[in-house]
C-alpha positions in Angstrom: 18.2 26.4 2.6 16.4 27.0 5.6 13.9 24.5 7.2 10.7 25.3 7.7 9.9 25.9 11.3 7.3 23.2 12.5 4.0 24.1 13.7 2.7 23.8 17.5 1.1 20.2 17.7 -1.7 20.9 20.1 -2.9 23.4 17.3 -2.5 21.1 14.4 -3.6 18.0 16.4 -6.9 19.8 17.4 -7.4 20.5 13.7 -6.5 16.8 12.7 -9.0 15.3 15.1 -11.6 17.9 13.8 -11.9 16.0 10.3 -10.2 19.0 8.6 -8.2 17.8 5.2 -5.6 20.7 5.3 -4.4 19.5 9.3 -4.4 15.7 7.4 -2.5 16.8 4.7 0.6 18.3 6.9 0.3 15.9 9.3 1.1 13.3 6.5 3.9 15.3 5.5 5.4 15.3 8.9 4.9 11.4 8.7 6.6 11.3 5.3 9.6 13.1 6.5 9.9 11.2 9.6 9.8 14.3 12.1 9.3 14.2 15.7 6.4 16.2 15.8 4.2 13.5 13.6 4.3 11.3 16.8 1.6 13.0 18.5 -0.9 12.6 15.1 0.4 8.9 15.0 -0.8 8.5 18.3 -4.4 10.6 18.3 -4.7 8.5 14.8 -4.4 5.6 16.2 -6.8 6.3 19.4 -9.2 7.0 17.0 -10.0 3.2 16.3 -9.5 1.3 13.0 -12.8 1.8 11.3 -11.8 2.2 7.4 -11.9 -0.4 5.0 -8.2 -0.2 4.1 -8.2 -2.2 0.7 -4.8 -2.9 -1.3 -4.9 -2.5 -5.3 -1.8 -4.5 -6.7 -0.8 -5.5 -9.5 1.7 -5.4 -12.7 2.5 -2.2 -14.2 0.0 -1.3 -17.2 -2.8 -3.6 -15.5 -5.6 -0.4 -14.9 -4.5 0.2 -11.2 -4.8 3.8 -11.1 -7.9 4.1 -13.2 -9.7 1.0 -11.6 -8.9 2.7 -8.0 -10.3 5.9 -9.7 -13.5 3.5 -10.7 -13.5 2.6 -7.4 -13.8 6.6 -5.9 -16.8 7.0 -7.9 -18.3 4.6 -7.1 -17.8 5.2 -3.5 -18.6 8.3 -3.5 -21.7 7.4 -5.3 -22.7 5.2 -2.1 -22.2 8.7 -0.1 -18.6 7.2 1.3 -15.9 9.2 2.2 -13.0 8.1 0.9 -8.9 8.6 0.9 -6.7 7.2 -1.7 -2.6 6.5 -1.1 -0.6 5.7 -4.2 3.0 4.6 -3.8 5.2 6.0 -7.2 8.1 4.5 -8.1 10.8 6.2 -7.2 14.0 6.8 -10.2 17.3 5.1 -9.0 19.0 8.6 -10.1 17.7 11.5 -8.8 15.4 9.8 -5.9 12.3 11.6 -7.4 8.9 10.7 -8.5 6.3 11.0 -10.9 3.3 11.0 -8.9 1.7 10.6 -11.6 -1.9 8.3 -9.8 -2.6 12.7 -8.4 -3.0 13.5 -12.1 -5.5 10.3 -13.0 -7.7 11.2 -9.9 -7.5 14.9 -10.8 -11.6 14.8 -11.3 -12.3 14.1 -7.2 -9.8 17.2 -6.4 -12.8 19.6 -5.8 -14.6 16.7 -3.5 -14.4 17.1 -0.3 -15.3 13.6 0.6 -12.3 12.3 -1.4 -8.6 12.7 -0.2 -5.6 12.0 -2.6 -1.9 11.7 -1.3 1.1 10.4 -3.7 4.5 8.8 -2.0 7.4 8.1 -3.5 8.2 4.4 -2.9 11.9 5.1 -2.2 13.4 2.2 -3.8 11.6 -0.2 -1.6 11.4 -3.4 -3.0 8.1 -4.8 -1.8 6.2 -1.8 -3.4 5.9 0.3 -0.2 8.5 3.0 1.3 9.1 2.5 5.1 6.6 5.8 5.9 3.7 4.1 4.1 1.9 2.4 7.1 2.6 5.9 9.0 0.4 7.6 6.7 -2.0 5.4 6.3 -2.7 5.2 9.7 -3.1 9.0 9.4 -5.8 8.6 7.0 -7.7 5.7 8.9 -7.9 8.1 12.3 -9.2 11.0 10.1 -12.3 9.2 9.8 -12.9 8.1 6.1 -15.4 5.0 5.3 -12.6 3.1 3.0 -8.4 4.0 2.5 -7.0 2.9 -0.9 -3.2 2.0 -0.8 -2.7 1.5 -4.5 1.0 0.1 -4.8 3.8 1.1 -7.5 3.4 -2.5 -9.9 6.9 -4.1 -9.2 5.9 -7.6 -10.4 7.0 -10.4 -8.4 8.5 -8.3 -5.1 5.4 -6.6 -4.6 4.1 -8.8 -1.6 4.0 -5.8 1.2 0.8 -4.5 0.3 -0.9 -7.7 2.2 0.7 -7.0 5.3 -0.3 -3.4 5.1 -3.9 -4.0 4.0 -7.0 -5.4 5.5 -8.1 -6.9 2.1 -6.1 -7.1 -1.2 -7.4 -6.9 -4.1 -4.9 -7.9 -7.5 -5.1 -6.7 -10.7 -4.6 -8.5 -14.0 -5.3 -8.0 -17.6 -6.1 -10.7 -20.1 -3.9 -11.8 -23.3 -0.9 -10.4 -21.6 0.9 -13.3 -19.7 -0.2 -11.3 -16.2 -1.7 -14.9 -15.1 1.1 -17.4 -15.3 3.1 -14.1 -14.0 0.5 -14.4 -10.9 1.2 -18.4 -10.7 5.1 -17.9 -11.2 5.3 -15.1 -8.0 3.2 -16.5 -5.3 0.9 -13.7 -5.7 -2.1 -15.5 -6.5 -1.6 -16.6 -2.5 -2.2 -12.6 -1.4 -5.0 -11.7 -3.3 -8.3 -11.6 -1.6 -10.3 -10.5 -4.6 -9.0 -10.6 -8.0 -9.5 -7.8 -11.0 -9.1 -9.3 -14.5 -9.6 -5.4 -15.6 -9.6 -4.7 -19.7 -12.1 -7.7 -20.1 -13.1 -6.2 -23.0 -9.6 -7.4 -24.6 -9.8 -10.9 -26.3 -8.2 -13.5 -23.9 -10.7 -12.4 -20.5 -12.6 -15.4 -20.1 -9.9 -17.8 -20.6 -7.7 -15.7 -18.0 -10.6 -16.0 -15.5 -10.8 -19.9 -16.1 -6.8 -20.2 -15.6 -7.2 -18.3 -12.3 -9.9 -20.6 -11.4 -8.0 -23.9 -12.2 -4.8 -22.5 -10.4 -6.8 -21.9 -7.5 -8.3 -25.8 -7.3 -4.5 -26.5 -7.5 -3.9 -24.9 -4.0 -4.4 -26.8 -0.5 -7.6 -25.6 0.3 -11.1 -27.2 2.5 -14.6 -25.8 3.7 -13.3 -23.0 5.5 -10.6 -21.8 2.7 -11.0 -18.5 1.4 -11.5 -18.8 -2.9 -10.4 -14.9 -4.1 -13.3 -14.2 -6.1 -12.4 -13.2 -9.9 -14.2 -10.1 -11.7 -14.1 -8.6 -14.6 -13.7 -5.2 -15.1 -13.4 -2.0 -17.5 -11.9 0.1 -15.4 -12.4 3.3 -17.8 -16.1 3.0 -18.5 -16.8 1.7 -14.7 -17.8 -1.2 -15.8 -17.8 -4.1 -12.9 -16.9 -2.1 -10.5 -19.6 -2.3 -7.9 -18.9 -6.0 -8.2 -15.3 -5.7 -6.8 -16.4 -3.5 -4.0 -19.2 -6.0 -3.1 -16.7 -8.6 -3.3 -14.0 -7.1 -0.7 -17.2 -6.6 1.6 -17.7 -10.0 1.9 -14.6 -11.2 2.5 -14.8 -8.4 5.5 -18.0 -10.8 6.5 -15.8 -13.7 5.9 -13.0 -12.3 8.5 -15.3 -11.6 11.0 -13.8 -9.4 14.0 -11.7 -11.6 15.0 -10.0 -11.6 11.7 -9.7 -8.2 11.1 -8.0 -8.0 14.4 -5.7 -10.6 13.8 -4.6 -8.6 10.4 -3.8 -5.3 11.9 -1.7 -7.2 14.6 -0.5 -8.3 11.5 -0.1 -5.1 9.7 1.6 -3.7 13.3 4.0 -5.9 13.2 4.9 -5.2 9.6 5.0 -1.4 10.7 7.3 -1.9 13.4 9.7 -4.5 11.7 9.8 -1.6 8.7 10.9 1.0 11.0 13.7 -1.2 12.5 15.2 -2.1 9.4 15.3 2.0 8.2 16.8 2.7 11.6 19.5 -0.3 11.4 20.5 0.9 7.5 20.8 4.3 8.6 22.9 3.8 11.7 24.7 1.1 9.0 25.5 4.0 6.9 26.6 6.8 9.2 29.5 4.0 11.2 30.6 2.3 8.3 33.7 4.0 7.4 36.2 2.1 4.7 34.3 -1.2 6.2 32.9 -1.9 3.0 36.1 -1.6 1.1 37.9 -4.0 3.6 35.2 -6.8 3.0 35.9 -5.6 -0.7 39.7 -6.5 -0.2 39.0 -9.7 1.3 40.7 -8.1 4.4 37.1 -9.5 6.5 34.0 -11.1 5.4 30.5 -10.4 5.4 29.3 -11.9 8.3 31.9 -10.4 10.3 30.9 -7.0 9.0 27.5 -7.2 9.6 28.2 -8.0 13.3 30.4 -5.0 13.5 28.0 -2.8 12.2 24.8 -4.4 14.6 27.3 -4.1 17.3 28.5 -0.5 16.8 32.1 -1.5 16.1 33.1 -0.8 12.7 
């Protein structure tokens, strides 16, 4: 097959810093595929200044994700925000495809122009986010929408990433369904900056919502400790949404500046550190020769075959 011969970037830049969705929409294509020419747009994005709300939605798979992040559009849009949505798919083991299926739920904004909806596939990444995610998100901060959703794939306990990628995240449960003592059991309770107990109009809500309350008393906590505040929600009817936007806004008040900073050094750092390790696997994979099937024969250990391969002697 022939590849398709990449456009100028001084053409396609100018259109990207122009607000104009189809420029955004390659441009996040050359990020996905890691090509040379998306440097340029990474950079220009980033000039731009971080100005978007970026807000994670995470969460177990079945919990309302898609449709409370399609809640969430309206509702945006509803305020006269501009807003871009990026929903990670999970990726089959097989074939390496995805179902993208989070495009299909949003399919009502597709005519807005105020509303921009990208799928990924996540690749097989454990912690819910393939190693171009941050790439492209970045890409949709500099294009100069109000708030960027990064709505995660629902891995259960791995999927951590999101709060190093996000400014806020916001964790979404459903009641009667074990998803609390799943949250207590993962840790994941300690990324959530606002919680979602979404299908509260299931038997078991208000009890979820006091459990999530008593296991946050449980945690070290004083004055100045940050208690994710817990709404309900019915996703599908809109029902409590405005209340989960209002919340992430004031734990924006409650970062202050200095907070917000100290996250996207935070969320740098992730980027970066992502970018390494997809660099280091790939370079493991193209010098590895039979090295795996000595450490397989006992002919050399791990440890010893992991140095080769950082050291480029395998």
């Amino acid at each position: 097959m022939t590849a398709r011969p990449v456009p100028p970037a001084g053409p396609l830049l100018d259109r990207y810093r122009a607000g104009d969705l189809r420029a955004l929409a390659r441009a996040v294509t050359l990020a996905e595929a890691g090509l040379p020419a998306a440097r340029p747009l990474l950079r220009a994005a980033r000039e731009q200044g971080a100005r978007a709300v970026v807000l994670g939605v995470t969460g177990s798979p079945g919990s309302g994700k898609s449709t409370l992040s399609d809640a969430l559009i309206a509702q945006l849009r509803a305020r006269g925000q501009r807003v871009a949505v990026l929903a990670v798919d999970p990726s089959s083991p097989y074939s390496g495809g995805a179902i993208l299926g989070d495009r299909i739920r949003m399919l009502r904004h597709h005519a807005d122009e105020g509303v921009f909806v990208r799928s990924l596939a996540s690749r097989g990444a454990l912690g819910g986010l393939s190693e171009r995610t941050m790439g492209v998100l970045a890409l949709m901060e500099g294009a100069g929408f109000d708030w960027v959703i990064l709505e995660t794939v629902g891995v259960g306990q791995s999927e951590v990433d999101v709060a190093a990628a996000c400014d806020h995240t916001l964790l979404v449960l459903t009641p009667a369904g074990g998803d609390g003592v799943q949250a207590f059991k993962a840790g994941i309770m300690e990324i959530a900056d606002v919680i979602a107990v979404n299908k509260a109009d299931l038997p078991g809500a208000d009890r979820t919502v006091r459990e999530l309350m008593a296991a946050q008393g449980l945690g070290a906590h004083d004055e100045h400790t940050w208690m994710a505040p817990i709404r309900k929600t019915i996703a599908s009817k809109g029902e409590g949404v405005e209340r989960v936007i209002e919340a992430v806004e004031a734990h924006r008040t409650h970062l202050g500046e200095a907070g917000l900073q100290r996250r996207r050094e935070a969320r740098a750092a992730f980027e970066v550190r992502t970018l390494v390790q997809e660099r280091l696997l790939r370079r493991a994979r193209e010098v590895s020769g039979d090295l795996y099937a000595r450490v397989a024969r006992g002919e050399m250990d791990a440890d010893e075959a992991a140095d080769r391969l950082l050291l480029g002697e395998a």
